[in-house]
C-alpha positions as CSV (number, residue, x, y, z in Angstrom):
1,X,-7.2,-19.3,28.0
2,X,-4.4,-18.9,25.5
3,X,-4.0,-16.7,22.4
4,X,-5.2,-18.8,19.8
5,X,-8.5,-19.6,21.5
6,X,-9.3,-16.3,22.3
7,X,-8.6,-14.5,19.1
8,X,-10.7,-17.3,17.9
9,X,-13.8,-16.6,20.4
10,X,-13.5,-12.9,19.3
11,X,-14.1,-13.5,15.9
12,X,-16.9,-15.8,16.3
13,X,-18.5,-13.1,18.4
14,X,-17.7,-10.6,16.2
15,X,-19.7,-12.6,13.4
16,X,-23.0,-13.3,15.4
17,X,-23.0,-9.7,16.4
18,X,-22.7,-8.6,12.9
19,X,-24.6,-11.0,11.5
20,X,-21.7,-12.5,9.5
21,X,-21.0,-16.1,8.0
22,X,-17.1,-17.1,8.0
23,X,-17.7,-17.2,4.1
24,X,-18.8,-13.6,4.0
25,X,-16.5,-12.3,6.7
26,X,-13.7,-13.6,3.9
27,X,-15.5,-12.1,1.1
28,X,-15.3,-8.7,2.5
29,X,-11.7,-8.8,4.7
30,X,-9.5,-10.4,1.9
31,X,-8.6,-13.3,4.3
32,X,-9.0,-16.8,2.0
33,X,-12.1,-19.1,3.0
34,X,-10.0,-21.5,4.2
35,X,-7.6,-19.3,6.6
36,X,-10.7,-18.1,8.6
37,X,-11.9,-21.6,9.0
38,X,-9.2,-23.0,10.3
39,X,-8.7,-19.8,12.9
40,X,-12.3,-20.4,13.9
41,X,-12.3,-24.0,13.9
42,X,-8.9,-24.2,16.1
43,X,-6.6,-25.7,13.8
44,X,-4.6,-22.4,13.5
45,X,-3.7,-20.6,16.9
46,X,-1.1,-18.7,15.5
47,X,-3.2,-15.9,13.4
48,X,-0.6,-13.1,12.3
49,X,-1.4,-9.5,13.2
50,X,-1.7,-9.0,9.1
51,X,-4.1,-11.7,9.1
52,X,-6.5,-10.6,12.3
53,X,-5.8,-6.4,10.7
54,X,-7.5,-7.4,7.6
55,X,-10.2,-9.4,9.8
56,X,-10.7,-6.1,11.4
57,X,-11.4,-4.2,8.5
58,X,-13.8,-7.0,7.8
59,X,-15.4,-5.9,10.6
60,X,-15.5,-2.2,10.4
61,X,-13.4,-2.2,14.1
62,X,-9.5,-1.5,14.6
63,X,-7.4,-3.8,16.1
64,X,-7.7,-1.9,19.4
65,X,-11.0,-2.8,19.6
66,X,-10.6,-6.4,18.8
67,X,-8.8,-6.6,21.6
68,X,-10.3,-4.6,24.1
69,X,-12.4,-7.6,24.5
70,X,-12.4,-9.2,28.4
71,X,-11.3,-12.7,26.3
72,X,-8.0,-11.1,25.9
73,X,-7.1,-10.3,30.0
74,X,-5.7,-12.7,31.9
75,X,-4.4,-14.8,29.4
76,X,-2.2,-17.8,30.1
77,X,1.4,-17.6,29.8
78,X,2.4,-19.3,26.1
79,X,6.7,-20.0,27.1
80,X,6.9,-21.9,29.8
């Protein structure tokens, strides 16, 4: 899995868990509507850490814990 995809997972599972929409998720982080739903829909792989920090607020959670996740070991190499 690369980068993109699982910062993407996380924050779709971070938003069932906590009973979140993408619309309120935004509301509450300070992320625009239409950043988060192109992070969650895959069109942007390339979050910046400013961008998943302010997610993480969101979410009550530091960025430690966003990604102590299992999504983010073993991640495939992104320069080839």
């Amino acid at each position: 899995m690369r980068i993109g995809e699982a910062v993407r997972q996380r924050i779709e599972e971070l938003c069932q868990q906590q009973n979140l929409t993408v619309n309120k998720l935004s509301n509450i982080s300070g992320v625009t509507q239409s950043t988060v739903n192109n992070i969650v829909s895959g069109r942007n792989r390339s979050a910046t850490i400013s961008t998943i920090k302010k997610l993480c607020d969101g979410f009550g959670i530091t960025i430690q814990e966003f990604f102590e996740s299992d999504l983010f070991f073993d991640l495939e190499q992104e320069v080839k």
